[in-house]
Structures are given as structure tokens and as C-alpha cells.
C-alpha positions as CSV (number, residue, x, y, z in Angstrom):
1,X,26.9,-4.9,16.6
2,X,24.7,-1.9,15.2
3,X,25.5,1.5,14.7
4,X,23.2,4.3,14.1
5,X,24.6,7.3,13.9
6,X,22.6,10.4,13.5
7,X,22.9,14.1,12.5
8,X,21.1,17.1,11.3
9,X,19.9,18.9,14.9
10,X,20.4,22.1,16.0
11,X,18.7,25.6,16.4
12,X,16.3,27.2,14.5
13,X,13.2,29.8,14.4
14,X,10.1,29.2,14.7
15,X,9.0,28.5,11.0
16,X,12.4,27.4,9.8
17,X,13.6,23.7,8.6
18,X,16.1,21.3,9.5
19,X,16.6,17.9,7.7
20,X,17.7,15.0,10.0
21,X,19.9,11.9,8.8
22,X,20.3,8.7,9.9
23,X,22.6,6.3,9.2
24,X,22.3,1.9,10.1
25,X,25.6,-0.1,9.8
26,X,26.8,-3.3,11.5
27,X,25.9,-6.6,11.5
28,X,21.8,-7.0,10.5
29,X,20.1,-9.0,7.5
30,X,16.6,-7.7,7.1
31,X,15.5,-4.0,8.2
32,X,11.9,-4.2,8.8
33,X,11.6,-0.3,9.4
34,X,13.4,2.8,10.0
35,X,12.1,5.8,11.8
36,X,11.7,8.6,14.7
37,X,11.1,9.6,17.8
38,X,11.7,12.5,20.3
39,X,11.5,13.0,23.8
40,X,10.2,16.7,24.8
41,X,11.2,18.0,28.2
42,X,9.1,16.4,31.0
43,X,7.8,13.8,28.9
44,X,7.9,10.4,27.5
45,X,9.1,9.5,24.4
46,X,6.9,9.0,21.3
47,X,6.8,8.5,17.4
48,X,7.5,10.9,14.7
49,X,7.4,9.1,12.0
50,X,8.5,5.5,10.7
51,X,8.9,4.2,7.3
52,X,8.7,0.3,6.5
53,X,9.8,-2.2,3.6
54,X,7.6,-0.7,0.3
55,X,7.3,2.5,1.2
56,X,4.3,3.1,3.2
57,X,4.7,5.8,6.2
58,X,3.2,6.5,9.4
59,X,3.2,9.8,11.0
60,X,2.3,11.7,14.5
61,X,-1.0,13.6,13.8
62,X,1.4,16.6,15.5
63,X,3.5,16.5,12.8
64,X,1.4,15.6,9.6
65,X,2.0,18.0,6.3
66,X,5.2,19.8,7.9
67,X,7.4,16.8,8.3
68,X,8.0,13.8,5.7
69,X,10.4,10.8,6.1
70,X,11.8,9.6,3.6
71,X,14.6,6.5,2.9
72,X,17.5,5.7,1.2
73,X,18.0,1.7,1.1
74,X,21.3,1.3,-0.3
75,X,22.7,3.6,1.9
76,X,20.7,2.3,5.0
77,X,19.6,6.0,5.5
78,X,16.8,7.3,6.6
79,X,16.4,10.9,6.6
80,X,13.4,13.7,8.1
81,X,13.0,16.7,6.5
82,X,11.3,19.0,9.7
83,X,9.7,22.4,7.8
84,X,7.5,24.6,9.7
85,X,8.9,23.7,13.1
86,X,7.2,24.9,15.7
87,X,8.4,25.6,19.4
88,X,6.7,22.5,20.8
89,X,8.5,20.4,18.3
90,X,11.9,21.1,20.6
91,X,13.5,17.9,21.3
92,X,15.8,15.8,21.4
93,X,15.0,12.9,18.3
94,X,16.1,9.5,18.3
95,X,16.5,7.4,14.8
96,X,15.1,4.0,15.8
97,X,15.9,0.9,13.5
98,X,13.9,-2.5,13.6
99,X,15.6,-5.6,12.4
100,X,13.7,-8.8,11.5
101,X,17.0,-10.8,12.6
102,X,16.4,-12.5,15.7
103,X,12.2,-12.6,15.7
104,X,12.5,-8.7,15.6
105,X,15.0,-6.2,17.6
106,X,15.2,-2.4,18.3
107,X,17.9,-0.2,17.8
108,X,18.3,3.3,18.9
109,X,20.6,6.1,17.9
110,X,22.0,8.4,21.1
111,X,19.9,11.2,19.9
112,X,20.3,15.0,18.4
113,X,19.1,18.0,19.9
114,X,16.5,20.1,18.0
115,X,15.7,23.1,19.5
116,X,13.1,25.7,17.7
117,X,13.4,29.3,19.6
118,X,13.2,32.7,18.3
């Protein structure tokens, strides 16, 4: 069984920050990426960003230069440090982990509300 269990959402003002965290436990041998997503009212949920084994990063053009992800492996963390948030960016943001264990598997966290409203 996996466990993601995330934190880190909340309210803020337009132009504020919030840092998101992440955290992967249970029973997995190989992480092949960690990453996220949100899911904006009225629509369908998309990528935020994802970080892989190495290092390298891919982000949403929506969010590039405001938001970086980042990774702690001996913690299986992954964290998202949000600045400049902007009203659209209101969500709610699930931590998604990929596993190469079994030919590949998802993993989803239950999600955190971030709301950006002045």
C-alpha cells in the first residue's frame, strides 16, 4: 500500500506564496517521478509540474518562472514552491507519484485546496 500525504494549501493574495509538500511511503522499489497536478473549477485535471530520477523538470507553460519543484529523495518528498500566484492558479493540487514496480503505476494524493483571492 502507498501513502501520499500532502500539505501546504490554503489562502492567499494575489501575488503571495505558498510551498506545497508531499510526502510517498509504503510499499514501492523504484520511483520513476514525483510531481503535480490541479484541477480548477469546471475543468479537467492537468500538470503542474513533475520531477524525474536525475533531476530534470517539466513544467506547465502557465506556471513557468513563478513555480519550481523541487525533491528531497531520502525523504521521498517532493515539494512546490508557488510564488506569484495568481487567481487562476485556484485549485485544488494533487501530488502524483509514478513507480516503476509493476511495468509502471500511478499514485495520487487526496488533494489540498489552494485558493488565491484578495
Amino acid at each position: 500500500q502507498v501513502q501520499l500525504v500532502e500539505s501546504g494549501g490554503g489562502l492567499v493574495q494575489p501575488g503571495g506564496s505558498l510551498r506545497l509538500s508531499c510526502a510517498a511511503s509504503g510499499n514501492f522499489i523504484s520511483i520513476h517521478s514525483m510531481g503535480w497536478y490541479r484541477q480548477r473549477p469546471g475543468n479537467q485535471r492537468e500538470l503542474v509540474a513533475d520531477i524525474f530520477n536525475g533531476g530534470s523538470t517539466d513544467y506547465a507553460d502557465s506556471v513557468k518562472g513563478r513555480f519550481t519543484i523541487s525533491r528531497d529523495n531520502a525523504k521521498n518528498t517532493v515539494y512546490l514552491q508557488m510564488n506569484g500566484l495568481k487567481p487562476e492558479d485556484t485549485a485544488v493540487y494533487y501530488c502524483n507519484l509514478g513507480v516503476v514496480d509493476g511495468g509502471g503505476m500511478d499514485y495520487w494524493g487526496k488533494g489540498t485546496l489552494v485558493s488565491v483571492s484578495s
